[in-house]
DRENNU-549079 format. One line per 4 residues: number of its first residue (from 0); their letters; for each residue z, x, y of C-alpha. Coordinates in pm, 1 decimal. Example, Ala and Ser with C-alpha at 12.3 -4.5 7.8 and 13.67 -1.06 7.14 Angstrom:
2
0> as> 780.0 1230.0 -450.0; 714.0 1367.0 -106.0
REM end
This chain:
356
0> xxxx> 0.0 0.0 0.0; -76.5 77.7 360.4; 226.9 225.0 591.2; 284.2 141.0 926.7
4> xxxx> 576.1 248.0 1203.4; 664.7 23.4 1505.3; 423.9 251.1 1765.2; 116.5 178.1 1493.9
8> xxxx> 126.4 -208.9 1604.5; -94.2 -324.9 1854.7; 88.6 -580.1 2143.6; -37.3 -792.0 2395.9
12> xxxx> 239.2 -938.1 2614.8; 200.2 -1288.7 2777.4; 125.2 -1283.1 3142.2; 398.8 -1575.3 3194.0
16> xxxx> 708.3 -1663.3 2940.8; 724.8 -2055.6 2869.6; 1083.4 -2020.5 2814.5; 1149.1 -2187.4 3172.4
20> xxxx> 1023.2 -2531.0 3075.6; 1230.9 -2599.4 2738.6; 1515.0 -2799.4 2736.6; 1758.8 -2553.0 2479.9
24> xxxx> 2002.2 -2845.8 2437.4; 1733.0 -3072.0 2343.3; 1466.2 -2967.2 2067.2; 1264.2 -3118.7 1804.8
28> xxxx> 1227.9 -2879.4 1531.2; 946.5 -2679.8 1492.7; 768.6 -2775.6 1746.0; 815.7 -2599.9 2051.2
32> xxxx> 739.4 -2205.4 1948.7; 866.6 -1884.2 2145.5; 547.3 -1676.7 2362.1; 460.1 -1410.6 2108.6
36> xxxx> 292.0 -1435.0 1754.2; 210.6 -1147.4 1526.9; -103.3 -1146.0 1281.8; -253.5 -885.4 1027.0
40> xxxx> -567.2 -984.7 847.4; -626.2 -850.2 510.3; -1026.2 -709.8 514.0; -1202.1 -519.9 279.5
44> xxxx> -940.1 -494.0 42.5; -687.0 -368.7 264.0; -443.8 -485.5 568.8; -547.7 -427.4 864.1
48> xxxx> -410.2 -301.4 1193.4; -113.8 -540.9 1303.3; -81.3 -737.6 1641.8; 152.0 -892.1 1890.4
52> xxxx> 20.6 -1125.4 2083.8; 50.5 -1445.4 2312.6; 104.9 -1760.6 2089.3; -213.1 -1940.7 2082.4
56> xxxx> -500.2 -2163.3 1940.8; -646.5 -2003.9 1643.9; -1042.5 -2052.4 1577.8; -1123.4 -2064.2 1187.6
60> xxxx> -1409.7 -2126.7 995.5; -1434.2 -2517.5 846.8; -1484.5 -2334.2 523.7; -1188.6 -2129.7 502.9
64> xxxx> -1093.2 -2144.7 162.7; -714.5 -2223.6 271.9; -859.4 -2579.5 365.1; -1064.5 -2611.0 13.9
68> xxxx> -778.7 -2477.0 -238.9; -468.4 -2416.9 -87.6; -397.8 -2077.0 -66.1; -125.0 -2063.3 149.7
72> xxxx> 189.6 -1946.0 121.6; 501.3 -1888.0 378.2; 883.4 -1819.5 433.8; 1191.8 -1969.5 612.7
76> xxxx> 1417.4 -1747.9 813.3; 1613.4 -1749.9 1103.5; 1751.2 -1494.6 1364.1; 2118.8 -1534.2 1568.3
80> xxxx> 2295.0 -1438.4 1903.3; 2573.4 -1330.1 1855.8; 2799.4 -1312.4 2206.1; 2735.0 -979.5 2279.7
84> xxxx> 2403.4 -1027.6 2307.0; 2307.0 -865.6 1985.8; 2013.8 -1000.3 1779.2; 2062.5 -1067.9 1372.3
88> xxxx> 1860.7 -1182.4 1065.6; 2009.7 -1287.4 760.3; 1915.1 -1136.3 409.2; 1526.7 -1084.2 586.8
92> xxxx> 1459.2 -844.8 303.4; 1477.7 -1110.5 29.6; 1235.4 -1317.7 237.9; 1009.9 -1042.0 187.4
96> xxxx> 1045.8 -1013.8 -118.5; 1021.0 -1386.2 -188.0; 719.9 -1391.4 -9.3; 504.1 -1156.9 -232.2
100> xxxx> 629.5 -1311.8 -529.1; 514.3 -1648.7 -404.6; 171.1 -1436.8 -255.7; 158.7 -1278.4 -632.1
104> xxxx> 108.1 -1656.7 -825.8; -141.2 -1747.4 -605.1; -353.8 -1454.2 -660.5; -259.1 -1396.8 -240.0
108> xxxx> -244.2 -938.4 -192.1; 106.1 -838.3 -139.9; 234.7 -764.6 259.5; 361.6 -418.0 292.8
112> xxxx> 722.8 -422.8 375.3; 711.7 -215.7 657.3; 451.3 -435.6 857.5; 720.2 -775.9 784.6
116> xxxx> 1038.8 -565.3 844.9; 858.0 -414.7 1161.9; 651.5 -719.5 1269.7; 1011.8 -934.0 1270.3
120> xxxx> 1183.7 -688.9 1484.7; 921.3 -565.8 1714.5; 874.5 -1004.9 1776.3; 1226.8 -1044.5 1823.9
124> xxxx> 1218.0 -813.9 2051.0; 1012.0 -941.9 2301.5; 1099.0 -1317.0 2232.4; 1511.1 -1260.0 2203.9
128> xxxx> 1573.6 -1456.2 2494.8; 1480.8 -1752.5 2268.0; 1714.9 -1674.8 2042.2; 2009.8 -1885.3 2220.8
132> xxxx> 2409.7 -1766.9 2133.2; 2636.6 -2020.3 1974.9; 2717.2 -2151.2 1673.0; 2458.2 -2408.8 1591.2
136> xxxx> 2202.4 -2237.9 1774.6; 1910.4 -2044.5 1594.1; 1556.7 -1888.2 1624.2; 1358.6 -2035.4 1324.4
140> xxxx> 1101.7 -1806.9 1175.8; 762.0 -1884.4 989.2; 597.6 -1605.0 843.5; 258.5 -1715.0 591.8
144> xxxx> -39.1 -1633.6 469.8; -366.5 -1804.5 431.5; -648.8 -1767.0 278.8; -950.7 -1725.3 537.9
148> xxxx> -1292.9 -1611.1 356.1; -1590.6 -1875.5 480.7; -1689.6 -2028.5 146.5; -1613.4 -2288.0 -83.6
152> xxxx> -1667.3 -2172.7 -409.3; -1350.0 -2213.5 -639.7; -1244.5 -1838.0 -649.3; -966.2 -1643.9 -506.1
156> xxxx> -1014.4 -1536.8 -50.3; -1134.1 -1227.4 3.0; -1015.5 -1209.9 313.2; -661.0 -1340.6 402.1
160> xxxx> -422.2 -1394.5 778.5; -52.5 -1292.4 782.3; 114.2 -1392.9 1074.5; 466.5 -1481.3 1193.1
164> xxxx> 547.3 -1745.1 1407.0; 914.4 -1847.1 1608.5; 1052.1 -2145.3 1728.1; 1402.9 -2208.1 1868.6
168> xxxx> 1620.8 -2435.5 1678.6; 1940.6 -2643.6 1634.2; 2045.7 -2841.1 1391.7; 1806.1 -2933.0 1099.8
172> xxxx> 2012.6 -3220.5 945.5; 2302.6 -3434.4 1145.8; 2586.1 -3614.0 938.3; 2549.8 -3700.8 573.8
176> xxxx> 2184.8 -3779.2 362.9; 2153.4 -4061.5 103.0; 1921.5 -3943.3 -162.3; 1704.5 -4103.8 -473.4
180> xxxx> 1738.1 -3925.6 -811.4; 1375.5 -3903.8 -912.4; 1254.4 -4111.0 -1219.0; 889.8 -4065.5 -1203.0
184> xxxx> 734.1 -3809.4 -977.2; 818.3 -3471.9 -1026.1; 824.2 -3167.0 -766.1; 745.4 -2910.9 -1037.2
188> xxxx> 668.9 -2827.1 -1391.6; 694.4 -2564.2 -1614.2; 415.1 -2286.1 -1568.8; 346.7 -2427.6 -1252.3
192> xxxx> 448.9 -2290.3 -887.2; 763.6 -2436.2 -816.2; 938.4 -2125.0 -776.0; 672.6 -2040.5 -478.7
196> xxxx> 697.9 -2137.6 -124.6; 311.3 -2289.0 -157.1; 252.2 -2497.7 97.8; 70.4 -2790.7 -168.5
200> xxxx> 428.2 -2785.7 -357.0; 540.9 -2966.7 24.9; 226.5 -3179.2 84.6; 309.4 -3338.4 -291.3
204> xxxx> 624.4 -3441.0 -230.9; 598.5 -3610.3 122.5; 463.7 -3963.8 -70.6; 683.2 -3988.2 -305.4
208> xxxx> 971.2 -3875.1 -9.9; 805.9 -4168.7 196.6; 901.1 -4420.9 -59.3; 1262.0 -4336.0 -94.2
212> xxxx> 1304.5 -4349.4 269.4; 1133.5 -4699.4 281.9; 1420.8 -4766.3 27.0; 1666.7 -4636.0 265.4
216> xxxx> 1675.8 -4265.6 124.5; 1645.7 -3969.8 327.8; 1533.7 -3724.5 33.5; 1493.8 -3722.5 -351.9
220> xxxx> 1718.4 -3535.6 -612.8; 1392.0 -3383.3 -827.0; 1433.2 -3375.9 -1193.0; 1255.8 -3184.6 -1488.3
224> xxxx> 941.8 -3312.8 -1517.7; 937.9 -3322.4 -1926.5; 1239.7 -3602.5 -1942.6; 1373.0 -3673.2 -1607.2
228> xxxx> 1698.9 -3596.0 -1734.5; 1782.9 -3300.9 -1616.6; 1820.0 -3242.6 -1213.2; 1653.4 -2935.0 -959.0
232> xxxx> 1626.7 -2959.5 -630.8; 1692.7 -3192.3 -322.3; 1403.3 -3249.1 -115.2; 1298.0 -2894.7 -7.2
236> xxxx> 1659.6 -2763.7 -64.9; 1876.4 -2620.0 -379.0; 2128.3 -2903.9 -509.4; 2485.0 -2825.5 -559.8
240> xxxx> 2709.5 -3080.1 -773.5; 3121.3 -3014.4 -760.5; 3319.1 -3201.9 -1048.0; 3682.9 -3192.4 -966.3
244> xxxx> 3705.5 -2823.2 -847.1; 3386.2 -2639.0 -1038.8; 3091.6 -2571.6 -825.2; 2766.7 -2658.2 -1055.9
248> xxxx> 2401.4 -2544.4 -966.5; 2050.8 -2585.6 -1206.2; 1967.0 -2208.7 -1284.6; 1582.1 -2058.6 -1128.2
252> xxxx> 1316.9 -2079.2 -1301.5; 936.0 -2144.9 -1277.5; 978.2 -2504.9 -1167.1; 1311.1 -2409.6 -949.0
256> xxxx> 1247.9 -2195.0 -540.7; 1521.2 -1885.3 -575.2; 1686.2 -1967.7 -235.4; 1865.4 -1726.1 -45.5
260> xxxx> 2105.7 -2030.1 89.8; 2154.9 -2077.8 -263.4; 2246.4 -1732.7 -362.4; 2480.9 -1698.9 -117.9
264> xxxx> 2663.5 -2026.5 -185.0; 2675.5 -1890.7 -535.9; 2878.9 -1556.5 -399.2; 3072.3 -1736.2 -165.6
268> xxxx> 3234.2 -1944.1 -435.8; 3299.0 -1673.8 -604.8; 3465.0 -1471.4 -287.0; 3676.8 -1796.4 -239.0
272> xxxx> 3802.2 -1780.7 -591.2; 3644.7 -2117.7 -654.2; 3470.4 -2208.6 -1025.1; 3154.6 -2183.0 -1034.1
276> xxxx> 2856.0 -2261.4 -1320.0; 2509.2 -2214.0 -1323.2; 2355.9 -2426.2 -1544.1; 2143.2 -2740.4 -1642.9
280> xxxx> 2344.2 -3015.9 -1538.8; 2224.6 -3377.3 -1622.8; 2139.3 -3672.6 -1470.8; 2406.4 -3901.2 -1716.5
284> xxxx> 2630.0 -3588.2 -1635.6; 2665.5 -3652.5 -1332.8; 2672.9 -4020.7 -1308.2; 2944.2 -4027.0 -1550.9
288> xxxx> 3135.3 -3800.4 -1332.2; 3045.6 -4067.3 -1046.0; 3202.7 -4351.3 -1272.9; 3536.6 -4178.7 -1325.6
292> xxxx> 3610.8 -4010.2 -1030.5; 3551.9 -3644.1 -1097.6; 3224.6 -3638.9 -877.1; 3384.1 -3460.6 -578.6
296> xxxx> 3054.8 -3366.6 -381.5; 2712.1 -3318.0 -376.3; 2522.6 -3069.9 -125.3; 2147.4 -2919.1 -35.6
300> xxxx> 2131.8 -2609.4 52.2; 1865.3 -2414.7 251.3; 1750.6 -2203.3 538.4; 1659.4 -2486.3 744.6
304> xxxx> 1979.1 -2682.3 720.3; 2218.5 -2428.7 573.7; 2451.2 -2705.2 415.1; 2366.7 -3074.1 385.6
308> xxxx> 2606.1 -3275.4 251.3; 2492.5 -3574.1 15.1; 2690.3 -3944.7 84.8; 2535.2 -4148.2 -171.6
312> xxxx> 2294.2 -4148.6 -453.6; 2029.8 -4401.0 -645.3; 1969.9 -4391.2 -1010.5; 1775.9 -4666.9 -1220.4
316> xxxx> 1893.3 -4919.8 -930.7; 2268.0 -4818.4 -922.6; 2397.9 -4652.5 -663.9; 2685.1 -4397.7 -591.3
320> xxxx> 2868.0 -4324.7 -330.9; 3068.3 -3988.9 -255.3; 3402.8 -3932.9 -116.9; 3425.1 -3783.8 215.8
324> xxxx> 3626.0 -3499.7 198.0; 3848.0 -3329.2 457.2; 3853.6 -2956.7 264.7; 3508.5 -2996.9 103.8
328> xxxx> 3377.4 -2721.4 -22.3; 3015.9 -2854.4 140.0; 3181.8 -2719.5 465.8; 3367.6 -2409.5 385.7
332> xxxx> 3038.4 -2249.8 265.0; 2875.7 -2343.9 595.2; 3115.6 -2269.9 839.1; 3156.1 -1917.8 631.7
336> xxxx> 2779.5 -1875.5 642.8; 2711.6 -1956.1 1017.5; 2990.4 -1710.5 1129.2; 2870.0 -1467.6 904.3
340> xxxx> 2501.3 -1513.4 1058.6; 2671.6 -1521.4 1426.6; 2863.4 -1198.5 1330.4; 3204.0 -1397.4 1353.4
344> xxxx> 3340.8 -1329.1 1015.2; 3318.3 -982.5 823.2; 3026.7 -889.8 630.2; 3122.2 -809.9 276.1
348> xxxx> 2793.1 -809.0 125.9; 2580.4 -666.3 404.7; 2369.8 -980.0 472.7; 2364.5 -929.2 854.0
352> xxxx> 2044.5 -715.0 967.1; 2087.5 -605.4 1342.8; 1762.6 -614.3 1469.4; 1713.7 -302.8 1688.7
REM end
């Protein structure tokens, strides 16, 4: 692979910063986006030189072979204030690495780690005025890659756009989400590219995610998509399940995204001496803990969110609802995680990246 150092990128500064007309205290996510984008295309069988430059329009050929067969692939991060003025990302390497393993199954070239590790911070950088200070407060991050090659024969791009993207960002989810345990659709299935962040893995569940929230349902528990029986994810989050005081969560796998929300959870139980099991977990499991009491909580977790506690679910037209706790473990794990990410609470396990 191609190296490249932080003087070997090629910037273009905006003439005038946006930052003036957007209301910080009140933003839609994703959809207001910081002045600076950065972009490498992959040509001739190798990346080329990497930019910086003004977030704009981007022309592309009608027969870009993202548009035809959906090679596309991309990451969630985030970046934090912390009061000192200091700029942080959270686990960024694992993104990285996430995101060439999701590149790999859809036959998309690998990004050199130094271009994403010196993209992110040469970005943040110029944009780190948007990132705000404050608990709650967050720069969201969307690096992907897309196939571009002009032609529509069904083969792998030649050619392919990596670019990174930023847009300021407070809280994903508010309060509590009712969700649907899925009895016919299915998010994944073995073999498949569940495990990726491909962008057709989202497109496929928005219908079946409309229904449910026509029902009154926010999201949809996923479930295997063999039997139904066994369940995966939440929406575009990991799925935690606590019966009395042991922390449950389905293992990764090909039909199951590795989240880095999800691995830390996963440590953080273990730091707070609390019980926890990674393993299938199924759907009668669970409702039987809902009948007698021992269903404590249920919680998504992801970059997006961080923690999003569950208040009720639907199964085969019965529904469940779930206490409200006062020392749930739902928001230990995000109060631990958002100080951690603000650089309020130590850093045992070195997730913190100081962005220089």
């Amino acid at each position: 692979m191609m190296e490249t150092d932080l003087y070997e990128i090629d910037i273009v500064k905006a003439e005038k910063s946006k930052i003036q007309d957007v209301d910080f205290e009140n933003i839609n996510f994703g959809r207001v986006f910081t002045d600076h984008m950065f972009t490498c295309d992959f040509v001739d069988g190798k990346w080329q030189q990497p930019k910086i430059m003004p977030y704009q329009v981007m022309t592309i050929d009608p027969s870009a072979r993202v548009f035809h067969y959906g090679q596309a692939v991309f990451e969630g991060m985030k970046a934090y204030k912390d009061d000192n003025g200091e700029v942080f990302l959270f686990r960024p390497e694992d993104n990285h690495s996430r995101i060439n393993k999701s590149a790999a199954r859809l036959a998309i070239p690998e990004f050199p780690k130094a271009y994403f590790m010196n993209g992110l911070t040469t970005l943040l950088n110029l944009d780190k005025d948007w990132v705000k200070p404050g608990v709650g407060n967050s720069l969201y991050i969307r690096p992907f890659v897309i196939a571009t090659d002009s032609a529509i024969a069904a083969a792998p791009s030649s050619n392919y756009r990596f670019m990174i993207i930023c847009s300021p960002a407070k809280a994903y989810y508010t309060g509590t989400v009712r969700v649907l345990i899925a009895e016919k659709y299915s998010r994944s299935a073995d073999g498949g590219v569940g495990f990726a962040k491909a962008a057709g893995n989202y497109a496929a569940q928005f219908y079946p995610t409309s229904l449910a929230q026509k029902s009154g349902f926010q999201q949809i528990i996923w479930t295997d998509a063999n039997s139904h029986e066994y369940l995966e994810e939440a929406g575009t989050m990991n799925i935690f399940f606590r019966i009395n005081n042991t922390l449950i969560t389905a293992p990764t796998s090909d039909r199951i995204l590795d989240g880095i929300t999800r691995k830390s959870v996963i440590q953080l139980a273990k730091d707070n001496n609390i019980d926890i099991e990674v393993r299938r977990i199924s759907v009668s499991e669970i409702k039987e803990a809902a009948h007698n009491g021992s269903l404590k909580e249920i919680f998504g977790t992801g970059t997006a969110a961080v923690i999003s506690p569950v208040s009720a679910f639907e199964h085969a037209g019965e529904t469940f609802e779930i206490p409200n706790l006062d020392d749930s473990f739902a928001s230990l794990f995000k109060k631990q995680l958002l100080e951690i990410q603000h650089n309020l609470l130590e850093d045992k396990h070195n997730w913190r990246y100081s962005v220089k």
